[in-house]
C-alpha positions in Angstrom: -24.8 6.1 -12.3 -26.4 3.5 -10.1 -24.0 1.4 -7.9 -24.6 -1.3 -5.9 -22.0 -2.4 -3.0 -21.7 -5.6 -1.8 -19.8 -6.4 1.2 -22.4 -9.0 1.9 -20.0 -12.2 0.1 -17.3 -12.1 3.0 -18.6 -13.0 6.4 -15.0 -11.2 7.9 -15.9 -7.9 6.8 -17.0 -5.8 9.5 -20.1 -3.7 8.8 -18.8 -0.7 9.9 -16.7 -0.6 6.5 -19.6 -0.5 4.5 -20.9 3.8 5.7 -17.3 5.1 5.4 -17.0 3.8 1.9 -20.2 4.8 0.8 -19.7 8.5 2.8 -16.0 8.0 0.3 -17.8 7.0 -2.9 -20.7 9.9 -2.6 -17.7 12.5 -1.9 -15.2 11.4 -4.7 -18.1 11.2 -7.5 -19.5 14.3 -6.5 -16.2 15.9 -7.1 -16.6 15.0 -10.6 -19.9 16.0 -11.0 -21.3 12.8 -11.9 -24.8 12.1 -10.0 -25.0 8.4 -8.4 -27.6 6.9 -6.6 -25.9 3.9 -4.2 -27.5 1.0 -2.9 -26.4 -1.9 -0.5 -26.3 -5.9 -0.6 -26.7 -6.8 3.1 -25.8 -10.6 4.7 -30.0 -11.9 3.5 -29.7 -10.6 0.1 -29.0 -13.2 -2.8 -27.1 -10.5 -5.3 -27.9 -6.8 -7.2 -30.8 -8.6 -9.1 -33.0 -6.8 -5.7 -32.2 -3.7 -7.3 -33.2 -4.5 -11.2 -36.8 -2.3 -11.2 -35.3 0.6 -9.1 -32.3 0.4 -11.6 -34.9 0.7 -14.2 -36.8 3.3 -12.6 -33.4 5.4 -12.2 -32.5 5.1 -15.9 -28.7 5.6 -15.4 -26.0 5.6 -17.8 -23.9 2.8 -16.3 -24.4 1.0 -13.6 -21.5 -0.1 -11.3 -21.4 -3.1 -9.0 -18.6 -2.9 -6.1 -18.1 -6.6 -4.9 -15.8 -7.2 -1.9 -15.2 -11.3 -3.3 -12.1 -11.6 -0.9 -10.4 -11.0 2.5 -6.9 -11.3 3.9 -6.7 -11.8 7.9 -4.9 -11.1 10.9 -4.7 -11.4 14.5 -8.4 -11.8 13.9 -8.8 -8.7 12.0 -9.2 -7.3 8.2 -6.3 -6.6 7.2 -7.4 -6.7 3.6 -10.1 -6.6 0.9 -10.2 -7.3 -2.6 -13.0 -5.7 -4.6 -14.3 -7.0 -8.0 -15.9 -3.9 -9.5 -17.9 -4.2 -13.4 -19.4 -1.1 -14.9 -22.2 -2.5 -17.0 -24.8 -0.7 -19.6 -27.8 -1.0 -18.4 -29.8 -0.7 -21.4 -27.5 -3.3 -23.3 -26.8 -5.1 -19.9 -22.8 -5.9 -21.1 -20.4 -5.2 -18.9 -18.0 -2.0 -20.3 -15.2 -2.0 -18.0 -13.6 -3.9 -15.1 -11.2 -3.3 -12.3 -10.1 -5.1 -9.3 -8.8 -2.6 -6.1 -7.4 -3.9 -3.1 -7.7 -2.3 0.2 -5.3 -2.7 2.7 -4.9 -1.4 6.0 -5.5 -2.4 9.8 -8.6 -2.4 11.4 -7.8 1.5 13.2 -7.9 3.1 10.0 -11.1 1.8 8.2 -12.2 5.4 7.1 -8.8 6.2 5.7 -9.0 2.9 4.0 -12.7 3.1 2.1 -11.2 6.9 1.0 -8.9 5.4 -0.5 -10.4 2.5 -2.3 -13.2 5.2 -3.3 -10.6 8.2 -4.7 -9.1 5.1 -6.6 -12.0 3.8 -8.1 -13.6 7.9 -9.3 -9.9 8.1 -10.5 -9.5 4.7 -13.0 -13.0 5.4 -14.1 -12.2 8.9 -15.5 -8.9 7.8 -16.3 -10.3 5.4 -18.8 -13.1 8.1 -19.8 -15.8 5.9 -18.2 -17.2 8.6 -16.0 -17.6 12.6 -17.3 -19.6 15.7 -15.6 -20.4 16.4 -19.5 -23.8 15.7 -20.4 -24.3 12.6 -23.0 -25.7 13.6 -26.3 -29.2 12.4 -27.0 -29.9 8.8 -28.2 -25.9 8.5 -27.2 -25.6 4.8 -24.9 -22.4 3.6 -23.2 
């Protein structure tokens, strides 16, 4: 799977988000055994479209985009995120499956947070048999 975050569309987010969710996503998928390959959207980027020939080149089975589209704050602080996430098929670029996941926390706890958000995501995607360590058969698509 190829996933792109974007943290770029909320100017409140503090960067320093963005590693411990990726450390969280790379940790929860491998636990299932599915391989990923993760990219990021920084502040100069225009959207995932940066991405389309190395998504190409990577020839995965979904790829998931992980957009934080909204903010809640406080005292001057993140106190909350809400992420838009869309599993599409590559090949037949559809989207498959959408979620919407809502972290929440202060700013002290932002690792604890982006586990959180990640174990949730890995959990709703095998949940809803979107993700599997099992191999796909051949000339099988999304």
């Amino acid at each position: 799977m190829f996933i792109v975050l974007n943290h770029a569309q909320l100017d409140k987010i503090d960067s320093s988000d963005t590693p411990y969710l990726l450390a969280a996503l790379k940790k929860e998928f491998s636990l299932k055994g599915v391989d990923i390959e993760l990219r990021e959207i920084d502040h100069l980027s225009p959207n995932e479209d940066i991405y389309k020939d190395e998504i190409a080149d990577y020839k995965p089975d979904g790829v998931l985009t992980i957009v934080a589209n909204a903010g809640a704050t406080a005292g001057g602080g993140v106190m909350q995120i809400y992420y838009e996430i869309s599993l599409y098929d590559f090949v037949k670029n559809r989207i498959v499956w959408r979620a919407q996941i809502n972290a929440a926390s202060g700013g002290g706890v932002r690792e604890k947070k982006m586990k959180t958000v990640a174990k949730d995501l890995v959990q709703r995607l095998s949940d809803d048999k979107m993700i599997s360590s099992e191999p796909r058969p051949a000339g099988k698509t999304m």
